[in-house]
PyMOL Python script that loads the backbone (N, CA, C, O; Angstrom):
from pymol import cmd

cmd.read_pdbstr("""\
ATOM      1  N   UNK A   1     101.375  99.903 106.154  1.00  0.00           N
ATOM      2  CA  UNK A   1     102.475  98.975 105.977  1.00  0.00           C
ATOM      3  C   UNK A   1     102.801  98.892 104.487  1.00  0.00           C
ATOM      4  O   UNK A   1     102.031  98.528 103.598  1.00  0.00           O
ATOM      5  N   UNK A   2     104.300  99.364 104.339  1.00  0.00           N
ATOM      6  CA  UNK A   2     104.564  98.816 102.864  1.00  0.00           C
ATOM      7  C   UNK A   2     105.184  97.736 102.757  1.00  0.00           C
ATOM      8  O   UNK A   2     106.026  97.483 103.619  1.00  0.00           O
ATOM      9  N   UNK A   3     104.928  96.701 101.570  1.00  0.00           N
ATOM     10  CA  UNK A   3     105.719  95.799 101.125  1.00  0.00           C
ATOM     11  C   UNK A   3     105.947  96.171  99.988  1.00  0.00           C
ATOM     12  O   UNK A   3     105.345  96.805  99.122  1.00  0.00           O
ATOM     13  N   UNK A   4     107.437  95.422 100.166  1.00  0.00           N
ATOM     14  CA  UNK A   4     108.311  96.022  98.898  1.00  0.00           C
ATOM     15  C   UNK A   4     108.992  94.748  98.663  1.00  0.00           C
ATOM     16  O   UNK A   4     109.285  93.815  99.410  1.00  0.00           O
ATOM     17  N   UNK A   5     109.208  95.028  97.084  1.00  0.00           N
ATOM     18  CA  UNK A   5     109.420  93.651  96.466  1.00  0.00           C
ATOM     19  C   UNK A   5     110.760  94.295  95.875  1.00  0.00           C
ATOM     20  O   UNK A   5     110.700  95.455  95.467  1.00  0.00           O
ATOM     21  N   UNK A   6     112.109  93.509  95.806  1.00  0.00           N
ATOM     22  CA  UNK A   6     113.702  94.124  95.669  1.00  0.00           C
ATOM     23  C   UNK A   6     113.678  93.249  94.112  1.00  0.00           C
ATOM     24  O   UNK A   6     113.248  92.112  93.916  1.00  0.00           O
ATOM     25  N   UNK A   7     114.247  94.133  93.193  1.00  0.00           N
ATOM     26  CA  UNK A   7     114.737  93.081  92.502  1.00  0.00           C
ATOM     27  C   UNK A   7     116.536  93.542  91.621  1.00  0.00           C
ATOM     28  O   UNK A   7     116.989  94.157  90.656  1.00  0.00           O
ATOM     29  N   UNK A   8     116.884  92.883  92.565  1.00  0.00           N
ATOM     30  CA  UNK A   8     118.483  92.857  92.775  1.00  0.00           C
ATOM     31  C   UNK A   8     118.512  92.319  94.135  1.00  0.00           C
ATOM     32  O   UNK A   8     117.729  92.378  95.083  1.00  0.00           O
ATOM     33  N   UNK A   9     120.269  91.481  93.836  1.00  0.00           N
ATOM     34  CA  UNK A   9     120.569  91.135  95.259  1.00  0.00           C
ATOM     35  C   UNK A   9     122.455  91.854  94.910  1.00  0.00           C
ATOM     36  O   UNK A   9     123.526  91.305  95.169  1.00  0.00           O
ATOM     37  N   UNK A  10     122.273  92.806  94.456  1.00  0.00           N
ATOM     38  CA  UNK A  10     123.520  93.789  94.100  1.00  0.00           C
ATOM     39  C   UNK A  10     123.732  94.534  95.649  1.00  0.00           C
ATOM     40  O   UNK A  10     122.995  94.728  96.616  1.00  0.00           O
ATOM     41  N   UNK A  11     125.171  94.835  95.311  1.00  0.00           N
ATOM     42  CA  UNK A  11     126.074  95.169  96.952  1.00  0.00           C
ATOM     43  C   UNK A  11     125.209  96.463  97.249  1.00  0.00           C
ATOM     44  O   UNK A  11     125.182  96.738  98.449  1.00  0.00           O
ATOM     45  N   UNK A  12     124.481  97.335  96.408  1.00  0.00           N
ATOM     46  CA  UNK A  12     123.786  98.117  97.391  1.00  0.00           C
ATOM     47  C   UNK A  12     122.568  97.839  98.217  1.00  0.00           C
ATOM     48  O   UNK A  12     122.345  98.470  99.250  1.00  0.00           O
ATOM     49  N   UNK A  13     121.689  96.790  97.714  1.00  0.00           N
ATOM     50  CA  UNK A  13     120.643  96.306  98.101  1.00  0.00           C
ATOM     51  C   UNK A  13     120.867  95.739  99.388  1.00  0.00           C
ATOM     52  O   UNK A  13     120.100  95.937 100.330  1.00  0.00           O
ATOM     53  N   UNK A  14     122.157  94.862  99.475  1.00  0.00           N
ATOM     54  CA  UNK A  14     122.494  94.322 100.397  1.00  0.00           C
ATOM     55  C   UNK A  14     123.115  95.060 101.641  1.00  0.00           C
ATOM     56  O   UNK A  14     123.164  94.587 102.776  1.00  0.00           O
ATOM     57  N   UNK A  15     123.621  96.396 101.219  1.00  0.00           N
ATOM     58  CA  UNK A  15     124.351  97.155 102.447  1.00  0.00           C
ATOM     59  C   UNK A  15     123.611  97.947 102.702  1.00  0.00           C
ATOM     60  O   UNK A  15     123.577  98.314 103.876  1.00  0.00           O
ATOM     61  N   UNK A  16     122.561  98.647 101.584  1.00  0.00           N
ATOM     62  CA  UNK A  16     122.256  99.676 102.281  1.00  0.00           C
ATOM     63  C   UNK A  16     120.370  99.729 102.124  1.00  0.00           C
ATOM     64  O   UNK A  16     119.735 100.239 103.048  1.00  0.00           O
ATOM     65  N   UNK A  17     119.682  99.203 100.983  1.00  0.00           N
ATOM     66  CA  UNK A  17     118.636  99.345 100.690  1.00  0.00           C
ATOM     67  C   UNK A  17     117.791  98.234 102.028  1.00  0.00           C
ATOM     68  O   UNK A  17     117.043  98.549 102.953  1.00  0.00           O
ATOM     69  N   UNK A  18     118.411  96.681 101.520  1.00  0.00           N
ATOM     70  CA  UNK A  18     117.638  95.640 102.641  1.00  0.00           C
ATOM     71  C   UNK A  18     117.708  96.198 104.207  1.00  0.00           C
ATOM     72  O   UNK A  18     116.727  96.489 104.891  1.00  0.00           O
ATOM     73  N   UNK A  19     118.824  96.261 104.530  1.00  0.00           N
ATOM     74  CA  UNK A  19     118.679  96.491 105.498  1.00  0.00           C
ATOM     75  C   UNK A  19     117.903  98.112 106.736  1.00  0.00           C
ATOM     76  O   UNK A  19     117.728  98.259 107.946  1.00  0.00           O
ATOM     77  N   UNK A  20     117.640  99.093 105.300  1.00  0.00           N
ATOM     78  CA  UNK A  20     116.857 100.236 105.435  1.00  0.00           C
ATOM     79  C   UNK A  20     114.953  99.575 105.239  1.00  0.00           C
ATOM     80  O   UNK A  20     113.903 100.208 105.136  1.00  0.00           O
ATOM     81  N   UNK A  21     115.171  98.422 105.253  1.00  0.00           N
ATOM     82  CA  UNK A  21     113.336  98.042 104.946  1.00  0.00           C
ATOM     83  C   UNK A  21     112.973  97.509 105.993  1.00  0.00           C
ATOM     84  O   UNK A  21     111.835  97.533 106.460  1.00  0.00           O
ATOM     85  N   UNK A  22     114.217  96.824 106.577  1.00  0.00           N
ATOM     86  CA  UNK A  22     114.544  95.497 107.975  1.00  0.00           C
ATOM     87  C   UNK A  22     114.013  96.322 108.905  1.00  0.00           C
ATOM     88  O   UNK A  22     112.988  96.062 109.535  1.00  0.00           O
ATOM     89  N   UNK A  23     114.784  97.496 109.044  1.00  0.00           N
ATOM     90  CA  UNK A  23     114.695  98.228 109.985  1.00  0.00           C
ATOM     91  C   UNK A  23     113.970  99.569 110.594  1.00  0.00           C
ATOM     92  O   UNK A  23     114.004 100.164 111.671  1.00  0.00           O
ATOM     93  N   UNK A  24     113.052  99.786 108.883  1.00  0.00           N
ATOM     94  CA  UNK A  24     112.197 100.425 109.584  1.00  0.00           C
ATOM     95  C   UNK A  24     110.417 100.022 110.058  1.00  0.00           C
ATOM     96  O   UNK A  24     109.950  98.941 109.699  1.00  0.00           O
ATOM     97  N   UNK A  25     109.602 100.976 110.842  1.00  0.00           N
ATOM     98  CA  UNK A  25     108.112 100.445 111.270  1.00  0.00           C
ATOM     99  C   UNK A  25     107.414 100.197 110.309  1.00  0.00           C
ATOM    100  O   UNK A  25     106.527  99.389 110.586  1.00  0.00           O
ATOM    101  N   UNK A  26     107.419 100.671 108.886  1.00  0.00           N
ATOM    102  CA  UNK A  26     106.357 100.497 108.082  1.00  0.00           C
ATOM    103  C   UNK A  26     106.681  99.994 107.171  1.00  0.00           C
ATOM    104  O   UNK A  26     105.873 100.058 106.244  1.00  0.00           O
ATOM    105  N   UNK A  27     107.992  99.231 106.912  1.00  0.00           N
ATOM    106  CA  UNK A  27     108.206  98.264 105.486  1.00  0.00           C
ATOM    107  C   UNK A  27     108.540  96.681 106.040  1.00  0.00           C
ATOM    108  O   UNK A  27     109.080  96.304 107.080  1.00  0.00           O
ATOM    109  N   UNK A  28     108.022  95.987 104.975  1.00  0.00           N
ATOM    110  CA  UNK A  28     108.071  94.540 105.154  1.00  0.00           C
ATOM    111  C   UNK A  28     109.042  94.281 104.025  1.00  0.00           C
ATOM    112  O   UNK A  28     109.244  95.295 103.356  1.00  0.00           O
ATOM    113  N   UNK A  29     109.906  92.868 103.503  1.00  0.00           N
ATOM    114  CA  UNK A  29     110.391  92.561 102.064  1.00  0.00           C
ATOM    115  C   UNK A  29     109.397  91.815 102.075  1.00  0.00           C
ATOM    116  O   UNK A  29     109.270  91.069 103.046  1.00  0.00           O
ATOM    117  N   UNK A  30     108.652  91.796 101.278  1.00  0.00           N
ATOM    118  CA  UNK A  30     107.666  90.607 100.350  1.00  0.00           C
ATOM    119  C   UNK A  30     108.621  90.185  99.364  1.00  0.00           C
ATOM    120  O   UNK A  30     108.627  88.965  99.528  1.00  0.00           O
ATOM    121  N   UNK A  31     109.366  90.421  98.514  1.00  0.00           N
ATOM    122  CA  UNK A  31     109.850  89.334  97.774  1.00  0.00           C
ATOM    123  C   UNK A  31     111.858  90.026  97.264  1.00  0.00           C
ATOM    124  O   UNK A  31     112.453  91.058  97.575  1.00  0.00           O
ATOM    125  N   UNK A  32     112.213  88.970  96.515  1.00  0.00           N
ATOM    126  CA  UNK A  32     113.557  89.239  96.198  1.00  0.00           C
ATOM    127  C   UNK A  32     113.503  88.795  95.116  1.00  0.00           C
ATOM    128  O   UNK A  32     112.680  87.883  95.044  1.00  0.00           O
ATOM    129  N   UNK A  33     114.203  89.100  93.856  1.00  0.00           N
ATOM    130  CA  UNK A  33     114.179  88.630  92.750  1.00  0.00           C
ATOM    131  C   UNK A  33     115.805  88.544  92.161  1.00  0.00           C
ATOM    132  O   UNK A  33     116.369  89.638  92.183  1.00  0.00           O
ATOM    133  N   UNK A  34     116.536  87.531  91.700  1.00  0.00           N
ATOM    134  CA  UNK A  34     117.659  87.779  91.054  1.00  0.00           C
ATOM    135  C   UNK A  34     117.508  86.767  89.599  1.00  0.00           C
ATOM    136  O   UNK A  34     116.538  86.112  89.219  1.00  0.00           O
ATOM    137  N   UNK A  35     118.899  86.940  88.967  1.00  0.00           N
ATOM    138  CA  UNK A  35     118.987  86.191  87.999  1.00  0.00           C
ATOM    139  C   UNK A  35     119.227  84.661  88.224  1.00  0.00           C
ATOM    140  O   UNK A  35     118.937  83.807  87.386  1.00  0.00           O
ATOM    141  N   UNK A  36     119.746  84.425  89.354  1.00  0.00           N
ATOM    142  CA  UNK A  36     120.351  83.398  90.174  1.00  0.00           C
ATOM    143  C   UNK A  36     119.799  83.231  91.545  1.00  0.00           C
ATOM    144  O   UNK A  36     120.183  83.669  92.629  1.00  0.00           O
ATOM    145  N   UNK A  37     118.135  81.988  90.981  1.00  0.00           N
ATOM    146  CA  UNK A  37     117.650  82.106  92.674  1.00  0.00           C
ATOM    147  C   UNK A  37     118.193  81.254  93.511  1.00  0.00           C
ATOM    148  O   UNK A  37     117.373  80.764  94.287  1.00  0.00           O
ATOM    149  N   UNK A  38     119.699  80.762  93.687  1.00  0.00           N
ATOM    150  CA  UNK A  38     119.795  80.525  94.983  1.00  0.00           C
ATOM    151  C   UNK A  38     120.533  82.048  95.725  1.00  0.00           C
ATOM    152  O   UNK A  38     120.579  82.183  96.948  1.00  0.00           O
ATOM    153  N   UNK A  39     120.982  82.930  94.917  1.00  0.00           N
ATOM    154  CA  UNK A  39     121.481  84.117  95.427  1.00  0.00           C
ATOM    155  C   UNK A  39     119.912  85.087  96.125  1.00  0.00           C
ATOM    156  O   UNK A  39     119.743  85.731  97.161  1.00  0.00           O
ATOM    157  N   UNK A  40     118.942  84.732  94.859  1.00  0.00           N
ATOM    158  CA  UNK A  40     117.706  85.373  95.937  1.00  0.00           C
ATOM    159  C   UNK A  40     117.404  84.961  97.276  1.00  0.00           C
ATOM    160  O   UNK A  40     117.050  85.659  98.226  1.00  0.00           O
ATOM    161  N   UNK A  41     117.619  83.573  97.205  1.00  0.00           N
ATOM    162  CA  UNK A  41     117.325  82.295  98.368  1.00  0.00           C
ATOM    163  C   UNK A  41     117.826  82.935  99.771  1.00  0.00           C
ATOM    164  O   UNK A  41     117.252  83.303 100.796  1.00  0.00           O
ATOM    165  N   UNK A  42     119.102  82.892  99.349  1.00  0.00           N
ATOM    166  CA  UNK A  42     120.235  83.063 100.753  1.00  0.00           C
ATOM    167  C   UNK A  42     119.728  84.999 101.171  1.00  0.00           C
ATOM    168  O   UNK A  42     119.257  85.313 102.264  1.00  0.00           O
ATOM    169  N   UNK A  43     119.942  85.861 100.194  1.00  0.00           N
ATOM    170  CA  UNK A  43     119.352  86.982 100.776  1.00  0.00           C
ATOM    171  C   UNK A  43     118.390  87.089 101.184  1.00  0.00           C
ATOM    172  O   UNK A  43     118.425  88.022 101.985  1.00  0.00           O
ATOM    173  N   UNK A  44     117.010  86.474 101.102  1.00  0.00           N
ATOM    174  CA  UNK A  44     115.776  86.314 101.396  1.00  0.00           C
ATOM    175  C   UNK A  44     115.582  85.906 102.867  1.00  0.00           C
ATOM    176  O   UNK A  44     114.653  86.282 103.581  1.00  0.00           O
ATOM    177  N   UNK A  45     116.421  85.219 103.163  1.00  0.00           N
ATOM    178  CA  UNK A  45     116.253  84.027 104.414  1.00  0.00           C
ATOM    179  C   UNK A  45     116.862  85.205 105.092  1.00  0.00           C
ATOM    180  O   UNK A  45     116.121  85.875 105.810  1.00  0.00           O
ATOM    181  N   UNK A  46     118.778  85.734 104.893  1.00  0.00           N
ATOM    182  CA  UNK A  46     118.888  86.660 105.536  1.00  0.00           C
ATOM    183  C   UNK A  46     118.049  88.000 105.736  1.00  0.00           C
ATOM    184  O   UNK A  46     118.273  88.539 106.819  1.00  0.00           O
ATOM    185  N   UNK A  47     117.291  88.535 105.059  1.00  0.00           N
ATOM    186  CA  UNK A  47     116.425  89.790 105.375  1.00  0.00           C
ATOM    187  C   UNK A  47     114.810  89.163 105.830  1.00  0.00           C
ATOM    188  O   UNK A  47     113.874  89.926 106.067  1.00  0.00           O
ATOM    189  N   UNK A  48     114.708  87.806 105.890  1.00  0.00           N
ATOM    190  CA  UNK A  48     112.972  87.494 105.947  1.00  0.00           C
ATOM    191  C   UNK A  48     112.247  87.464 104.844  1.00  0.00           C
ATOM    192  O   UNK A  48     111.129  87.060 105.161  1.00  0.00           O
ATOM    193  N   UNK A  49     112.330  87.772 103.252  1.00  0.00           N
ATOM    194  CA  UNK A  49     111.775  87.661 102.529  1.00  0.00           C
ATOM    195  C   UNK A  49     110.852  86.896 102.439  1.00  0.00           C
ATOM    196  O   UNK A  49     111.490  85.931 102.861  1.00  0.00           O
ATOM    197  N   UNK A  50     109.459  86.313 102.166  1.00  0.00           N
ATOM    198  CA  UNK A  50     108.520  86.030 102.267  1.00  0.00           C
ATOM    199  C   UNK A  50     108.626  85.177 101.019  1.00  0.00           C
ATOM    200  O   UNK A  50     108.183  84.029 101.022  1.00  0.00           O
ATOM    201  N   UNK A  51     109.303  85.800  99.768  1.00  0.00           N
ATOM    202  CA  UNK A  51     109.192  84.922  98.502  1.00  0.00           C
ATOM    203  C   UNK A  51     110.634  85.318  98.080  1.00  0.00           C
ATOM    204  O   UNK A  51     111.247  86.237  98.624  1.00  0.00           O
ATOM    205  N   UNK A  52     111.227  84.410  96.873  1.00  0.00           N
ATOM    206  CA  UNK A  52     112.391  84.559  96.316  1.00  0.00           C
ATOM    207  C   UNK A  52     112.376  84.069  94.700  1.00  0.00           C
ATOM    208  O   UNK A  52     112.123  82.886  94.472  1.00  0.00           O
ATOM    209  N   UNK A  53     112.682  85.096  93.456  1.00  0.00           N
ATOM    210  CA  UNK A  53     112.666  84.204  92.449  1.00  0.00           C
ATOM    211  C   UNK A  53     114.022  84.346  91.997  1.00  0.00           C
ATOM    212  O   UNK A  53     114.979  85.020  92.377  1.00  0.00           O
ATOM    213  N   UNK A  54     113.803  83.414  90.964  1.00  0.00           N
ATOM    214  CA  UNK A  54     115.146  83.493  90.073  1.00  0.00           C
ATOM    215  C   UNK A  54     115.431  84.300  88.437  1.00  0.00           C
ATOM    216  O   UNK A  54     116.215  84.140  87.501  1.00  0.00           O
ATOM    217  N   UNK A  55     114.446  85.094  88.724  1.00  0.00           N
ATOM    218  CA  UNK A  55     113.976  85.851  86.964  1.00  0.00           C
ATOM    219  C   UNK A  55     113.274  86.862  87.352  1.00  0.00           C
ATOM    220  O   UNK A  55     112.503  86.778  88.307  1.00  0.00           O
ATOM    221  N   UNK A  56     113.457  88.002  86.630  1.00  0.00           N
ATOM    222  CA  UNK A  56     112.848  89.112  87.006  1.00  0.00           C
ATOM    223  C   UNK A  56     111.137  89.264  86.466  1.00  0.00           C
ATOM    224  O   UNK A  56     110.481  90.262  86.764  1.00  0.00           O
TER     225      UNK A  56
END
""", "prot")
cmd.dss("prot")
cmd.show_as("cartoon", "prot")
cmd.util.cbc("prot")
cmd.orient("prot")
């Protein structure tokens, strides 16, 4: 099992990276990181993120 920790919540992360972790058998998101953690917040909750910060 990998966990993988994102740090960006930039339009590729969101179209194409998160949802390539969501969906496959061996990755989890353990965390999200942006400059702006309620933007980590809201992506986090949408993909399951486990943790969310606001600083890299």
């Amino acid at each position: 099992m990998f966990r993988w920790g994102v740090l960006s919540t930039a339009k590729i992360g969101r179209e194409q990276l998160l949802p390539a972790i969501v969906d496959s058998e061996n990755g989890v998101l353990s965390a999200i990181a942006s400059r702006d953690l309620s933007k980590a917040k809201a992506l986090g909750e949408r993909f399951g993120a486990r943790h969310a910060f606001g600083s890299y």
